[in-house]
C-alpha positions in Angstrom: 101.7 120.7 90.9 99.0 121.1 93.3 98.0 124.9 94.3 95.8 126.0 97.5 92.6 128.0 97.0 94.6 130.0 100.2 96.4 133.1 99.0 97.0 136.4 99.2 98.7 139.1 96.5 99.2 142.9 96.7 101.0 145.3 94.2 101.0 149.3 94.9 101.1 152.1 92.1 102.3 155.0 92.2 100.9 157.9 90.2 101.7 161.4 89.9 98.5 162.2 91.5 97.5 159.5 93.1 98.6 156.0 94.8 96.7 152.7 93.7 97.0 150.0 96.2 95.2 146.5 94.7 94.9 143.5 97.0 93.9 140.1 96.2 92.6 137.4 98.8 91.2 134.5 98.1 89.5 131.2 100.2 88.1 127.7 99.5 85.1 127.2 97.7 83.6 124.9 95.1 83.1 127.3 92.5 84.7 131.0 91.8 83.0 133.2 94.3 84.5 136.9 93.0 83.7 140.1 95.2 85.3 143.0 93.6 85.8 146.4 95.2 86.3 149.3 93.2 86.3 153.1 92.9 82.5 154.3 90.8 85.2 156.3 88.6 86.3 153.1 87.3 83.4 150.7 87.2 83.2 150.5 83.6 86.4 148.2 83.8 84.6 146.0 86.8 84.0 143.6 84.1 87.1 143.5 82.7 88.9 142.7 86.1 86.3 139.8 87.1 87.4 138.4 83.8 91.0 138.9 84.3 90.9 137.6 87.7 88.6 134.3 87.1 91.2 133.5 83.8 94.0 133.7 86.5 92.4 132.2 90.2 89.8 129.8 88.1 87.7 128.6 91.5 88.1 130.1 95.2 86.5 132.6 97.1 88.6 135.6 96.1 88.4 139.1 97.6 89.6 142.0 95.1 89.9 145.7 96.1 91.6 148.1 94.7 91.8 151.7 96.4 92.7 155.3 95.7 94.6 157.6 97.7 95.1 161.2 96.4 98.1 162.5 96.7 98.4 165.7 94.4 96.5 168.7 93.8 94.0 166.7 91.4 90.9 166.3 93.3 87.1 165.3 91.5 85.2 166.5 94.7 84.2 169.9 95.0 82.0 171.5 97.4 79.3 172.5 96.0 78.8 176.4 98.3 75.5 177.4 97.2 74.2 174.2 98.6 76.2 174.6 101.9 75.2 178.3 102.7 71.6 177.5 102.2 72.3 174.3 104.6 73.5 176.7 107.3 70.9 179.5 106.5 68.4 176.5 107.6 70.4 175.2 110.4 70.4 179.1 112.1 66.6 179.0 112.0 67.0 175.9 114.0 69.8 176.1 116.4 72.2 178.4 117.9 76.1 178.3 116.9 78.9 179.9 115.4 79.4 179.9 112.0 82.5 177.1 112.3 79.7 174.4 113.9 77.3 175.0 111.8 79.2 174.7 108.9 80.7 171.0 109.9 77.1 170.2 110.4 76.4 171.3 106.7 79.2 169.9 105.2 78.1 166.6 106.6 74.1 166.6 104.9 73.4 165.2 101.2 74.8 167.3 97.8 77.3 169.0 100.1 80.2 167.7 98.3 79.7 166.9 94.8 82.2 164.4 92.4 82.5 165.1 88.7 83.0 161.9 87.1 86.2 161.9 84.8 86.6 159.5 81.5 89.1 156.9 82.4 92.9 158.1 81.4 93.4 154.9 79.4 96.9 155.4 79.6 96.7 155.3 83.9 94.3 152.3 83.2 97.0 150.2 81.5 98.8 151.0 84.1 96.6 149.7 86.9 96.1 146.6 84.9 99.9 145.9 85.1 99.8 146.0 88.8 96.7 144.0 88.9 98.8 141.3 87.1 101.3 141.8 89.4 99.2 141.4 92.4 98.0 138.3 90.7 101.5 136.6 90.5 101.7 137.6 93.7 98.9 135.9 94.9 99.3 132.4 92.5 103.1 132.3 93.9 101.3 132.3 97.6 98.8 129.8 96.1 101.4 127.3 95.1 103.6 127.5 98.0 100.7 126.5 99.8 100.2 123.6 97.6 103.5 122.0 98.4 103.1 122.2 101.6 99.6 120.4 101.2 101.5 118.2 98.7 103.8 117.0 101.4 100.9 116.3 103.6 99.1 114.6 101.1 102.1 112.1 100.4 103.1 111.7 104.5 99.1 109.8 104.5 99.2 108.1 101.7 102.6 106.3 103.0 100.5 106.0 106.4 97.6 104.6 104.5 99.9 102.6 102.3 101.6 100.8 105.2 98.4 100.0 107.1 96.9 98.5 104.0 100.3 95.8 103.8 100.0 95.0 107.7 96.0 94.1 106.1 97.5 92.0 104.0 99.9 90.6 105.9 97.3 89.5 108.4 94.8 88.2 105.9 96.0 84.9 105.9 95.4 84.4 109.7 91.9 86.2 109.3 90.7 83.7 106.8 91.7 80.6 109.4 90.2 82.3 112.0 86.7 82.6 110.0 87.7 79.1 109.1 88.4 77.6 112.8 84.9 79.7 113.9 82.7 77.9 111.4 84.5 74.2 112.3 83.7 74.8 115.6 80.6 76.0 115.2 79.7 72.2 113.7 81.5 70.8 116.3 79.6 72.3 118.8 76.2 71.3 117.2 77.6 67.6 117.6 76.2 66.7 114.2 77.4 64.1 111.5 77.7 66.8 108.5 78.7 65.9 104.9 82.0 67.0 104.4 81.7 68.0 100.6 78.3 70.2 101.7 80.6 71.0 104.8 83.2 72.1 102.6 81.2 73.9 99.7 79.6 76.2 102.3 82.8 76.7 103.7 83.9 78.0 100.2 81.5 80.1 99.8 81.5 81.8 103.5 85.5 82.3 102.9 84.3 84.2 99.5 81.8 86.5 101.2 84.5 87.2 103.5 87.3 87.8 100.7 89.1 91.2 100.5 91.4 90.4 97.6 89.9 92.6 95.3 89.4 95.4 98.1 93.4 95.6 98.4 94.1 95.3 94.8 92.1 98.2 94.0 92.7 100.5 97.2 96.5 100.0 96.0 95.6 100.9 93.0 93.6 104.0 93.8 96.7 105.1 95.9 98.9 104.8 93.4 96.2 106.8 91.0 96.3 109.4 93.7 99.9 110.3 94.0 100.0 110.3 90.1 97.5 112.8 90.0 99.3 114.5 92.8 102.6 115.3 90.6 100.8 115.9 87.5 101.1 119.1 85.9 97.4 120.5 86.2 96.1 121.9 90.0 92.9 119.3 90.2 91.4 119.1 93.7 88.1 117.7 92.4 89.7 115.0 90.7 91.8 113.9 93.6 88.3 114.5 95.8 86.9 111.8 93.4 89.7 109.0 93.6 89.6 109.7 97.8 86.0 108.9 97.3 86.6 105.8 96.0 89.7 105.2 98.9 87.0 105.3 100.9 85.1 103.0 99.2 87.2 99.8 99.1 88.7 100.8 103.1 84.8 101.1 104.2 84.3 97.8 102.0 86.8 95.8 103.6 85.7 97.0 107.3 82.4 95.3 106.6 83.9 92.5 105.3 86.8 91.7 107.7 84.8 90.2 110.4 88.4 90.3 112.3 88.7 92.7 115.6 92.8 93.0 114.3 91.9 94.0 111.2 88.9 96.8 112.0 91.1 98.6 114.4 93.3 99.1 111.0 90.4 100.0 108.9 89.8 102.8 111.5 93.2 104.2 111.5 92.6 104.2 107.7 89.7 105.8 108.0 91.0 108.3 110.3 93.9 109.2 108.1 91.6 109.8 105.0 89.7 112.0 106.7 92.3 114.2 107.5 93.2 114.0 103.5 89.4 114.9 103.0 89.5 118.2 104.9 92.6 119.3 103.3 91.4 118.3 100.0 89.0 121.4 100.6 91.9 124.1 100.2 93.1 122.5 96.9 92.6 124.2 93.8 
């Protein structure tokens, strides 16, 4: 089943001190474009969570934060007073205030308020890591929701492209006669004795540059490759990028070949329908 690079996941934690809120967003991209956001008190596990999150999301531009709200006593900053009272000492010399202004001025300034850096609880840790796992359910259960909706657009063209391709063949036949009626006259009009065996060797091989048969065999079979590929197990939205590629190929080969007005205005409603499968083929996994 197909999943979209489109998602988004979010899981909240809890602690007795503290509330972890981890979200998860991710976009299209061809390759796996990680950001991660995260406290300095646990960088040290920054690796860990890019590797977590890229074994999950695999491509994607994906947006990871997770923040910290304290909620207890337990604080790590502390203001550091001998710094602050020598701030306002300095500030006094230079303007005039009460003791209330100048100390939101000081409070403001560099070393003010210092943070002592904890080791990592790795019993709290395993616990963030669950709701990081968490958030990334979340986020693939977004992902392949989106697919099936994709999925279900994907199939609605194909039938399109499917049905335009048999009102091709169906009109082939009276393509060729017209190709063949446009060269008879052609002679005709010259008013020339021709042989007819030259006459009808050249004919031959005129019809043959204009054949399509191979063009419609293998555009079937490319659609039929497609929607295989669509329902097989894996999420592969370079592979289906590849066989639209080559959709495009054979419906771009017979346009040039066609040499029928009937028959381009299809090719450019086929055209026009694979587009719209190329675009969304950008958001697939």
């Amino acid at each position: 089943m197909i999943q979209s690079m489109t998602g988004y996941g979010k899981s909240v934690l809890q602690l007795p001190t503290k509330k972890i809120t981890i979200e998860l967003k991710s976009l299209n991209s061809k390759n796996l474009d990680l950001n991660v956001r995260i406290p300095s008190m646990y960088r040290a596990k920054e690796l860990d969570v890019r590797k977590t999150i890229a074994k999950h999301l695999v491509r994607g531009k994906i947006d990871f934060s997770l923040y910290v709200e304290v909620t207890g006593e337990d604080t790590s900053s502390k203001i550091n007073k001998t710094v602050v009272k020598e701030y306002i000492n300095q500030l006094k010399d230079v303007v005039d205030g009460d003791e209330t202004e100048l100390l939101k001025m000081a409070i403001r300034l560099p070393d003010a308020v210092t943070t002592e850096r904890d080791d990592i609880d790795e019993d709290e840790w395993k616990a963030i890591q669950n709701e990081i796992n968490t958030a990334l359910e979340h986020i693939k259960t977004y992902r392949k929701d989106e697919g099936q909706t994709l999925k279900q657009d994907f199939e609605n063209r194909v039938v399109t492209l499917r049905d335009l391709l048999n009102k091709v063949i169906e009109m082939d036949p009276d393509r060729i006669d017209g190709v063949r009626a446009r060269l008879e006259k052609g002679i005709a009009d010259i008013k020339e004795k021709v042989d007819e065996n030259r006459f009808e060797q050249e004919l031959v091989y005129y019809i043959e540059k204009f054949d399509i048969t191979e063009e419609k065999v293998r555009l079937d079979n490319h659609l039929n490759y497609f929607i295989s590929s669509l329902n097989s197990d894996d999420s592969n939205g370079k592979k289906l990028g590849f066989i639209s590629q080559e959709i495009g190929r054979e419906i771009n080969t017979i346009g040039s070949k066609s040499n029928y007005a009937p028959m381009q205005k299809l090719v450019v409603q086929m055209k026009d329908e694979l587009e719209k499968i190329k675009e969304q083929m950008l958001n697939v996994l």
